[in-house]
C-alpha positions as CSV (number, residue, x, y, z in Angstrom):
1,X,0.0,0.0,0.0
2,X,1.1,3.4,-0.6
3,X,0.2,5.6,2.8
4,X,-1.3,4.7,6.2
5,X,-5.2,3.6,5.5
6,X,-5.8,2.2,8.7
7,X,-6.7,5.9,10.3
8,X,-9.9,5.5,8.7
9,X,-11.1,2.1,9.3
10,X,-13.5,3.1,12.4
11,X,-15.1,5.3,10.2
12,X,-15.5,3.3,6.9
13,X,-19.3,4.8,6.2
14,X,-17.9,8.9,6.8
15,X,-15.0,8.4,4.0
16,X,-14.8,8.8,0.2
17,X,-12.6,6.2,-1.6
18,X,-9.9,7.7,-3.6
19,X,-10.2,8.0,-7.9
20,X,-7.0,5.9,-7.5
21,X,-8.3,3.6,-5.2
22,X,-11.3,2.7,-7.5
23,X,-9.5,3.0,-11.3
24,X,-6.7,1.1,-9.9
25,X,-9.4,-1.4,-8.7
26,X,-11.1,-1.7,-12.4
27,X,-7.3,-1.6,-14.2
28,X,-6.8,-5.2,-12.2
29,X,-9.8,-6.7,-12.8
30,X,-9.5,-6.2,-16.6
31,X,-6.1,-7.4,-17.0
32,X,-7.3,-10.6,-15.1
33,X,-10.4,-11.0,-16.8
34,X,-8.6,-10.6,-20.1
35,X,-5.7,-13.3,-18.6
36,X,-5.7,-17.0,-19.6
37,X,-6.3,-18.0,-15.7
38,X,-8.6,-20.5,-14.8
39,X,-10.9,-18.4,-12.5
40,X,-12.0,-19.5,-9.3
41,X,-8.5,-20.2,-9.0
42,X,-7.6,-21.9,-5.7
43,X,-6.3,-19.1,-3.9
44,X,-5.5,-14.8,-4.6
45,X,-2.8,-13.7,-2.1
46,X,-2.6,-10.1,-1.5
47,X,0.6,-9.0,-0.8
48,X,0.6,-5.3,1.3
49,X,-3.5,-5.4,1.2
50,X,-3.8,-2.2,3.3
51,X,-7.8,-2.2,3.9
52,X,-8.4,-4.8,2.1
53,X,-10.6,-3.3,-0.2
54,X,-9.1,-4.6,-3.8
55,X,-9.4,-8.0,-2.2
56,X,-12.7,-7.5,-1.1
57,X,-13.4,-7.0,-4.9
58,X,-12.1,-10.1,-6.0
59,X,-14.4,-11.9,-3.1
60,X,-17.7,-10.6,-4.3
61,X,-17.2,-11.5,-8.1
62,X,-15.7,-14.8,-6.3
63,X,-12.7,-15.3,-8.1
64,X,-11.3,-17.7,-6.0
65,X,-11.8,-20.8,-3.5
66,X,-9.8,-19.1,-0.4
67,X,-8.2,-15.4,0.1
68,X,-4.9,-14.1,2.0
69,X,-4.5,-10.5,3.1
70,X,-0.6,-9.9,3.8
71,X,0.3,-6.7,5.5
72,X,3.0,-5.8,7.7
73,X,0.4,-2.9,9.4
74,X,-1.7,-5.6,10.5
75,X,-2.0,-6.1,14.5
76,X,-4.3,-7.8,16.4
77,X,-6.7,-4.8,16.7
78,X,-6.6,-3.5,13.0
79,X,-7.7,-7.3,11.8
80,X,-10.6,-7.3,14.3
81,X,-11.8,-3.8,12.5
82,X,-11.3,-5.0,9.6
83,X,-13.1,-8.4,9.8
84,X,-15.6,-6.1,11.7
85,X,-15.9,-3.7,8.1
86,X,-16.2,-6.7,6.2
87,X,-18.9,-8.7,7.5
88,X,-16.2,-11.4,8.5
89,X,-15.4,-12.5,5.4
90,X,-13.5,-15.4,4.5
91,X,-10.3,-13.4,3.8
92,X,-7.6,-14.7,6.2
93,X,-5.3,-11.8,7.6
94,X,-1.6,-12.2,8.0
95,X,1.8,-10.2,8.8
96,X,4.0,-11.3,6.4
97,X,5.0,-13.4,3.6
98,X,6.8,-15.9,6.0
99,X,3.6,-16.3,8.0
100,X,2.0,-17.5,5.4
101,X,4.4,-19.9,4.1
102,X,4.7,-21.3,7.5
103,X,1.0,-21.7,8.0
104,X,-0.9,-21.9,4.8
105,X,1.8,-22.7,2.3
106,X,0.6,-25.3,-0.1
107,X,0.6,-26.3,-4.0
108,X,-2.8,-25.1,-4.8
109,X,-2.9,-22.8,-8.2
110,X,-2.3,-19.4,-5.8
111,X,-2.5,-15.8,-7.9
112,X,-0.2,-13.4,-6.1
113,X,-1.4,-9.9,-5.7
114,X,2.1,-7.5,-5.2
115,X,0.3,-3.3,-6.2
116,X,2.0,-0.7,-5.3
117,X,4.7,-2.3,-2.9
118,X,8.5,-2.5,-4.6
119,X,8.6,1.0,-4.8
120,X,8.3,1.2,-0.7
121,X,11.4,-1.7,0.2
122,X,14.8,-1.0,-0.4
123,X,15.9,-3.6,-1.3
124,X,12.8,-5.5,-3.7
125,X,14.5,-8.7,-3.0
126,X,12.9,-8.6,0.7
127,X,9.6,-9.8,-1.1
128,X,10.4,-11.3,-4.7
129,X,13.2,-13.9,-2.6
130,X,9.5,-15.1,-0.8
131,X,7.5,-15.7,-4.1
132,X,9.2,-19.3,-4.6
133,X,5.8,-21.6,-4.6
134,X,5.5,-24.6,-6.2
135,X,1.9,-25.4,-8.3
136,X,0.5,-23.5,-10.9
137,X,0.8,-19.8,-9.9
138,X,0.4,-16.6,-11.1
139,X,1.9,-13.2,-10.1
140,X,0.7,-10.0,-10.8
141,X,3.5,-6.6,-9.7
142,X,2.3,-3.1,-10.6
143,X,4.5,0.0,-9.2
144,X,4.6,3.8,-10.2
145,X,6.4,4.5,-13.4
146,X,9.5,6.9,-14.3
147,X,11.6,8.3,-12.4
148,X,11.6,11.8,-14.0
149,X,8.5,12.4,-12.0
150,X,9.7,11.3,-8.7
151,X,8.6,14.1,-6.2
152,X,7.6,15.1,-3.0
153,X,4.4,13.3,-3.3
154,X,6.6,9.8,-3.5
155,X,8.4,10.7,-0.3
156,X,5.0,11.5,1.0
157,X,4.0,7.8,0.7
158,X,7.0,6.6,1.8
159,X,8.8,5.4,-2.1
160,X,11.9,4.6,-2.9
161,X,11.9,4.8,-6.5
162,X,9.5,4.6,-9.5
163,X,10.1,2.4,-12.7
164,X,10.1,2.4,-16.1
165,X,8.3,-0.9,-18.0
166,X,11.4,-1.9,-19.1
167,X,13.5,-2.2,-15.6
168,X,10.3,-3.6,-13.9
169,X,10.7,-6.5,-16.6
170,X,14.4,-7.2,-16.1
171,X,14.2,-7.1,-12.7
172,X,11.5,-9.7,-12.8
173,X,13.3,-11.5,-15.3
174,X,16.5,-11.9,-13.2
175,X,14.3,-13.5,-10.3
176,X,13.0,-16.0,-12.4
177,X,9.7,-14.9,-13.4
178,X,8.6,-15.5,-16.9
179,X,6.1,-12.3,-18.1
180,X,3.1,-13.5,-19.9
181,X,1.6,-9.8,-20.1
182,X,3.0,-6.2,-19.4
183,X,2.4,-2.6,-20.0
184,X,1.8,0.7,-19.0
185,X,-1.7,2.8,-17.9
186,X,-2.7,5.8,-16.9
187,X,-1.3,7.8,-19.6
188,X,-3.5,11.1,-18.5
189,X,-2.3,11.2,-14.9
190,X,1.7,11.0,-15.9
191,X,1.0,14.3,-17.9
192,X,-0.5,15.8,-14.9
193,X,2.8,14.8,-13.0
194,X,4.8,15.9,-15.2
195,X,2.9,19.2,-15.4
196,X,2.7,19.6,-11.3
197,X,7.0,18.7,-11.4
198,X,7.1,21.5,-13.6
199,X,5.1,23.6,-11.7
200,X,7.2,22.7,-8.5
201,X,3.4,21.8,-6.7
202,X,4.1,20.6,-3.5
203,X,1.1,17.8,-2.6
204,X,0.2,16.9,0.6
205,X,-2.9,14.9,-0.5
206,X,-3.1,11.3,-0.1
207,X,-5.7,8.4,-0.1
208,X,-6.5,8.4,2.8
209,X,-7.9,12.1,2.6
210,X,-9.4,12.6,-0.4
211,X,-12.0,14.9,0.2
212,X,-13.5,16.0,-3.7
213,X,-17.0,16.0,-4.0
214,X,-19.2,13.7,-5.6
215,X,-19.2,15.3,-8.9
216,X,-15.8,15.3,-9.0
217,X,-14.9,11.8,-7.5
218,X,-17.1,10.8,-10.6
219,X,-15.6,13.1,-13.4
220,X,-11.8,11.5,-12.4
221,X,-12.9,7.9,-12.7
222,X,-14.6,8.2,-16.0
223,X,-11.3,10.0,-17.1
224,X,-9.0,7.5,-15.7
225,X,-11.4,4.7,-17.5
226,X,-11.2,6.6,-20.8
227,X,-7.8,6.7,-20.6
228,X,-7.3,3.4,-19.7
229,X,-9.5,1.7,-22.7
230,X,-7.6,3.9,-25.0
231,X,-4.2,2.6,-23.6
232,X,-6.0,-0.8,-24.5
233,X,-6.5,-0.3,-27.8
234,X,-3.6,0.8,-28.9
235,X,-2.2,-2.1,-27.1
236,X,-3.9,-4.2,-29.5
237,X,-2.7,-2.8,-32.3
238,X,1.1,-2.8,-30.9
239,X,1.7,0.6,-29.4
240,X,2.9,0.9,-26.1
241,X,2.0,4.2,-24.7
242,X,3.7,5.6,-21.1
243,X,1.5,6.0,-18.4
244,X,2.0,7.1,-14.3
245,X,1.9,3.4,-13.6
246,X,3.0,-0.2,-15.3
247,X,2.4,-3.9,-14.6
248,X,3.7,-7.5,-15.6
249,X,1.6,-10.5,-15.2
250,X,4.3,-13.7,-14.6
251,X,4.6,-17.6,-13.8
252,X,7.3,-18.8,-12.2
């Protein structure tokens, strides 16, 4: 996850959900829908879950026999909330990768989650070193995009870098994942941060205090999904167009 969500969780019905939040959301469940995985697919593993709202998504269009929320944030009191916010769901709730090896590790077909997350470790070996499973499994990494946009808003939520397609792919690539799918969205946002670098705009705003109206909550999500079909498109017909964030879909 990119910022501290957990503020907010005692007040889920008194919050609006980020743009981001939501277009990120629909970005994923396209790219798996257009995937060649066998869904319900024995398990989806969500590596730095946050809320858990993206893998609440996943449980209500039931995508998969069993569900693993992995973040580091979690204590004893933030899973109670959250089990509390989501009607106890059958989502189990864990600390870290190594939990769930040593509890739930098996060789059912597993699709591992990992949004928004290398960019925060130092070192991306911390997680990738983890993702050695046997059985048929899927992983899906998306992080910011391009460095030359890097600003004060990354240090705000806590990033270490951002990537371009291309070293997201070899860095993949030299921990033994084979990419079956990659790209770029988001092309309209990356001009904004470019434009706001520019500017020198200084952003304090986060997800977890988004406070734009209805109107305008709506207006940004049908841009971002413009934007993101049109990035489709010319996928299909073999352009590949820079966006604020990229993705690889892999087996290992």
């Amino acid at each position: 996850m990119d910022i501290s969500e957990f503020s907010r969780l005692e007040n889920k019905n008194n919050y609006r959900r980020h743009p981001w939040e939501t277009s990120r959301k629909n970005v994923l469940h396209t790219f798996l829908k257009q995937s060649k995985i066998n869904f319900p697919i024995d398990r989806i593993v969500d590596i730095g879950s946050g809320d858990a709202y993206v893998i609440h998504t996943l449980v209500e269009k039931k995508m998969a026999k069993r569900y693993f929320a992995i973040d580091i944030a979690y204590t004893p009191e933030i899973i109670i909330q959250l089990k509390k916010n989501n009607s106890n769901s059958e989502v189990v709730y864990l600390q870290s990768i190594e939990e769930y090896i040593e509890k739930y590790s098996s060789n059912d077909a597993t699709l591992f989650l990992c949004m928004d997350v290398l960019e925060h470790l130092q070192d991306e070996k911390i997680i990738l070193d983890n993702l050695n499973f046997s059985g048929d499994n899927y992983y899906y990494f998306a992080v910011p995009a391009f460095q030359s946009v890097f600003s004060s808003h990354d240090v705000l939520l806590g990033h270490y870098r951002r990537y371009t397609l291309n070293q997201l792919s070899t860095l993949l690539t030299k921990n033994n994942f084979t990419i079956i799918d990659k790209g770029y969205y988001f092309t309209s946002l990356l001009l904004f941060r470019k434009l706001d670098k520019f500017l020198n705009k200084n952003k304090e705003a986060s997800i977890d205090n988004w406070k734009g109206s209805g109107l305008k909550t709506f207006l940004i999500n049908t841009m971002l999904q413009i934007d993101f079909f049109k990035s489709l498109v010319f996928k299909k017909l073999g352009i590949q167009i820079p966006g604020l964030s990229c993705y690889c879909l892999c087996k290992k």
